[in-house]
N, C-alpha and C positions, 0 to 999 in steps of 0.2 A: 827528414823534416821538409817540409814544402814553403819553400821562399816565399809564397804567398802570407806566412805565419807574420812575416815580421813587417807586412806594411798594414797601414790604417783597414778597416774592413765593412764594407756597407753593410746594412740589416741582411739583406738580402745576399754578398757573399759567403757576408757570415755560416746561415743554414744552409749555404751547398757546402760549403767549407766543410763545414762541420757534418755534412750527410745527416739533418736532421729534417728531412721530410718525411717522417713515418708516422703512423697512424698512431703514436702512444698515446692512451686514453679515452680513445675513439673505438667506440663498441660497435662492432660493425652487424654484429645482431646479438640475438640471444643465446642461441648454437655455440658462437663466437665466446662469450663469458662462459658456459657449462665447459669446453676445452679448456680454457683457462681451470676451471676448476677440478681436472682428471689429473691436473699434474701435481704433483708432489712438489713441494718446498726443494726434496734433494733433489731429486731429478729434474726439476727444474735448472736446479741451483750447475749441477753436471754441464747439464746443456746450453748454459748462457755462458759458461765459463769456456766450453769447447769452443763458441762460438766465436766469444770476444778474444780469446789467448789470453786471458786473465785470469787468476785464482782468489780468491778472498785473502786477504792476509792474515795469515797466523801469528801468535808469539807465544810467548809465555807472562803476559801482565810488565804493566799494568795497563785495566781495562777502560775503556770507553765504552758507558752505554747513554745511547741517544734517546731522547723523549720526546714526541710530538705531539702536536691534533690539529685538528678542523672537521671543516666538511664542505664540499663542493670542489674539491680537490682533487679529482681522480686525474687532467690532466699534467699535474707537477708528479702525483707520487713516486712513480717509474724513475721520473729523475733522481729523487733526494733519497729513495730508497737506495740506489745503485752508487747512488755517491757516498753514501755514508756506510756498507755496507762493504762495496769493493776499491774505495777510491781513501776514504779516510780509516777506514777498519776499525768499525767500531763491532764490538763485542755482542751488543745485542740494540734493537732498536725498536720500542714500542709506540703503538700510534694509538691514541684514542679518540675516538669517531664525535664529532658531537652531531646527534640524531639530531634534536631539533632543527637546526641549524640546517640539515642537508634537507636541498630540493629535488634530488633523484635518488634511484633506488639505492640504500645504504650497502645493497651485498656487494654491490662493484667496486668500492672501496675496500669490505673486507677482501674481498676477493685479490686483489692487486698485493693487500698487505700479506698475507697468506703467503702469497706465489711467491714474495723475494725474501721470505724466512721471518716477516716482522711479524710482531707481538702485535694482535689486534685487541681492543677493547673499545667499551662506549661509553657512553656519561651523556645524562641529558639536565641536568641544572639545578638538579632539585638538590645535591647536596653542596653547592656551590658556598654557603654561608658558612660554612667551618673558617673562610678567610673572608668574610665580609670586615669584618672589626681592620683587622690591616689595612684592608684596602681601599678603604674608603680616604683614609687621609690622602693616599696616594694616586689616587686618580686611576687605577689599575687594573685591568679586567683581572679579575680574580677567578678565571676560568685556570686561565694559568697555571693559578699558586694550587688548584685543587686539583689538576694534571699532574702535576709535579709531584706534590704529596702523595698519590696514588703509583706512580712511575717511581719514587724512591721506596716507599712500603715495598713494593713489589723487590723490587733487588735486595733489599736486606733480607729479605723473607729465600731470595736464590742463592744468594753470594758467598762463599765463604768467608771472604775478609773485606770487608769492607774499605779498608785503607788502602788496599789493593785493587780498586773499584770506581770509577770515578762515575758523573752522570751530567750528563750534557743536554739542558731543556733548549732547544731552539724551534722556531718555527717552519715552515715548510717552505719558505720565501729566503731562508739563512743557510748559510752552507762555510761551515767551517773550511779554510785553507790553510796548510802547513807547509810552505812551500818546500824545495828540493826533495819533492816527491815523499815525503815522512809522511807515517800512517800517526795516529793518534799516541801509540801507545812509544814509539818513536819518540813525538814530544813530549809524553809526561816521562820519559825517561832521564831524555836531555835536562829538563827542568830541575831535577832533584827530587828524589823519594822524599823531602821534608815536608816539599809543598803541600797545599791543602786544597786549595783555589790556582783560578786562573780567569782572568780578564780580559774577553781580544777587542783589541781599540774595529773598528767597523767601519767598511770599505761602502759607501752607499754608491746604487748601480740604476736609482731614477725614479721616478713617480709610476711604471706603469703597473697594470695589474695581473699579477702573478697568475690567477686563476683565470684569465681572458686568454691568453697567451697558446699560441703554437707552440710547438714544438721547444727546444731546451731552452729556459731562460737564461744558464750559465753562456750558451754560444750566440743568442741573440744581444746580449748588455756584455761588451768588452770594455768599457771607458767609466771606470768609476772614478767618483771623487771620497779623498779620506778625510772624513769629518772631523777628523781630531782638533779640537779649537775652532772649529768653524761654527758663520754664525750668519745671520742672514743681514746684509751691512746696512742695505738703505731700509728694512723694515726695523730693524733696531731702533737708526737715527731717526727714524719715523714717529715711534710707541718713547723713545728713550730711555732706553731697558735693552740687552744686549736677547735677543733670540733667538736661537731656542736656548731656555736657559738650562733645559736639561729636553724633555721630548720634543721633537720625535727622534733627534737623533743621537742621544745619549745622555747617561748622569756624568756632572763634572766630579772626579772623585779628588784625590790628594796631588794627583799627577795633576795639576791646573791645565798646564797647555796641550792635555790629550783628553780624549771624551772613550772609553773602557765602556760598553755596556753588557755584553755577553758573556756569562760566566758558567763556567763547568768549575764541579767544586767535587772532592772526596768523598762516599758516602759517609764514613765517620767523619764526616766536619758538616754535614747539614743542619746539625741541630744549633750551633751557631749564627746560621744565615739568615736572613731576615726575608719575611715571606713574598717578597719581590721574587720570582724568580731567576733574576739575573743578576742579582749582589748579591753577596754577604758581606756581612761585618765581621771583624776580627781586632784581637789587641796589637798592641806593635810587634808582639814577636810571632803572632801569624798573618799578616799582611798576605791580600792574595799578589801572583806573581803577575807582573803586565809583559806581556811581549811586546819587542818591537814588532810593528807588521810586516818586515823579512824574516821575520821566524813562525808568525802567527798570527789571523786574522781572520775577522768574518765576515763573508760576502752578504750584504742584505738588499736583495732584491723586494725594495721598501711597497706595500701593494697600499699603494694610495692615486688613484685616478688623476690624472691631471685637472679635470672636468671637477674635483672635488678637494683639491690639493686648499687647505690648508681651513678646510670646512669644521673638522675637526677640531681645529688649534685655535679660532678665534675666540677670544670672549671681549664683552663692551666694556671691559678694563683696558684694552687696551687704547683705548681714546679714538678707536679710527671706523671707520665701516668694515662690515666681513667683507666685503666686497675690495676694497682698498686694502685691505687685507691680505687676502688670495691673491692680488696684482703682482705686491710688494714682494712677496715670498714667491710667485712663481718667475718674475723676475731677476732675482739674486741666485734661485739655485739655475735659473738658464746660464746667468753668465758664470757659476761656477763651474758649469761642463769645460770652461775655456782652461780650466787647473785639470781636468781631470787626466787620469791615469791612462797608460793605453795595454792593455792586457793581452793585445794583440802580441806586442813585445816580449813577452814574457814567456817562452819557451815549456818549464815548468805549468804555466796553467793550460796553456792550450794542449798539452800532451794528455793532462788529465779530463779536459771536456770532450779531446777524443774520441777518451777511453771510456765517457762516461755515453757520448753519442753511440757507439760501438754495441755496449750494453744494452740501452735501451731498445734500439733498433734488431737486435740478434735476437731479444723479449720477442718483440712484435712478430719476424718471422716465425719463430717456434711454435706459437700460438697459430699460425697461421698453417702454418706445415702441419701440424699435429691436427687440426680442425680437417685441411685436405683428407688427410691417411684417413 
């Protein structure tokens, strides 16, 4: 381990640190993408593992599968692909494109999702009202709820057991962590076969923008703050109402002094869940399970601009200008970096952004090498 792990770390030692200077997402022409797309999933798959000294990990259940989308997104995929994949081991991981939505060419996305074995699909909006009626009360892009429903169809239609199955909706900015190196299937074991659900209270890592971004967001943001109960002090005292009273940075559920918003749930227990896709409801004798965040949590690299930080969240209910608004709230979370966490510390996470910079970077060469030959 390199003693440099355990002191504070600038932006900038951070990506030498981390050997995250590589081209991931950066199409160096179009030659460059058709090699990308000679390789096979396995042989691919072969060769990034030769590369990094890592293996995907196996078990025997139970399974974690992952569900995502966007679009404009080709420089994170490499990351969350590899991390969810080799680092959390999840079972299978689908991404659905949203075309509209993307401003360059869409094969580059598939193409990336292809290469590290993930499920590609697309959806462009036209069937989006199946959960309009939901969503509406809840303020909710309902792009979500109709990913998810398509992402869960899909697996019952694979799965043999569904109880044996789990399905994890998060976005491409979230990155589940289970510290002491435990793969997924690791913790829904620990947890108990009764469970149904799970809830990880969420580690927020800043305002910048995910899809702007170089190189890995995991090694560039070490210093989170845990939202649990947090609240933003002087724009509360401000408005006179405690905010956020639940977005952007969680629902308050039964647990009062913790904020749970990310939920992986059983496929047999969906139909219970209410079409939010990060709760369910349940009676008292299926309660979902909360981790403490030493066993479990999720990293949200929250993609809101500073430049636009809390543009979103105003309304003229709250008695004040948007303007005085955005001051108040980018105020209170500057001074709550002064609480935050230092991840630097934490042995367990930097072995894994390592492993995750390793990967990505060993991509890049092989593409590269193979394009030479």
């Amino acid at each position: 381990k390199l003693e440099a792990m355990r002191l504070p770390l600038s932006h900038a030692a951070s990506l030498l640190l981390f050997g995250t200077s590589f081209v991931s997402g950066i199409w160096l022409d179009d030659q460059h993408r058709n090699t990308q797309q000679t390789l096979l999933p396995d042989s691919f798959s072969n060769l990034v593992e030769s590369c990094a000294n890592v293996a995907a990990p196996s078990s025997t259940g139970p399974y974690m599968h992952v569900v995502t989308n966007g679009a404009n997104l080709e420089n994170q995929m490499d990351e969350f692909f590899a991390y969810y994949k080799y680092i959390l081991g999840a079972k299978s991981i689908s991404f659905y494109h949203h075309l509209p939505m993307e401003e360059g060419d869409p094969s580059k996305a598939r193409d990336i999702a292809k290469l590290w074995g993930v499920r590609y699909d697309t959806y462009d909006g036209t069937d989006l009202k199946e959960c309009e009626n939901s969503m509406e009360t809840r303020k909710i892009p309902n792009y979500q709820c109709t990913v998810l429903r398509r992402g869960i169809a899909h697996l019952k239609d694979t799965v043999k057991d569904p109880a044996w199955n789990w399905v994890l909706y998060v976005d491409i900015d979230e990155f589940v962590d289970l510290p002491n190196n435990r793969t997924a299937t690791d913790f829904l074991r620990a947890i108990g076969y009764h469970q149904k659900a799970v809830r990880f209270p969420q580690y927020l890592f800043g305002t910048e923008h995910v899809a702007k971004q170089e190189g890995l967001v995991t090694a560039n943001h070490m210093y989170p703050v845990d939202v649990r109960g947090w609240d933003a002090r002087s724009l509360s005292a401000k408005i006179g109402a405690r905010w956020p009273a639940n977005a952007p940075f969680g629902k308050q559920n039964n647990h009062s002094s913790n904020v749970y918003q990310k939920a992986a749930y059983r496929l047999d227990a969906t139909a219970v869940c209410q079409n939010w896709v990060h709760y369910c409801t349940y009676d008292e004798n299926n309660a979902p399970y909360y981790p403490d965040p030493k066993d479990g949590r999720l990293h949200h690299y929250m993609i809101v601009d500073e430049e636009k930080l809390g543009k979103s969240f105003w309304h003229s209910k709250h008695g004040i200008s948007e303007g005085e608004f955005r001051q108040l709230l980018n105020s209170d979370i500057l001074n709550e970096k002064i609480k935050k966490q230092d991840l630097t510390k934490d042995e367990d996470w930097t072995d894994k952004v390592r492993t995750l910079s390793q990967l990505v970077e060993c991509k890049d060469r092989i593409l590269l090498k193979t394009k030479s030959e």
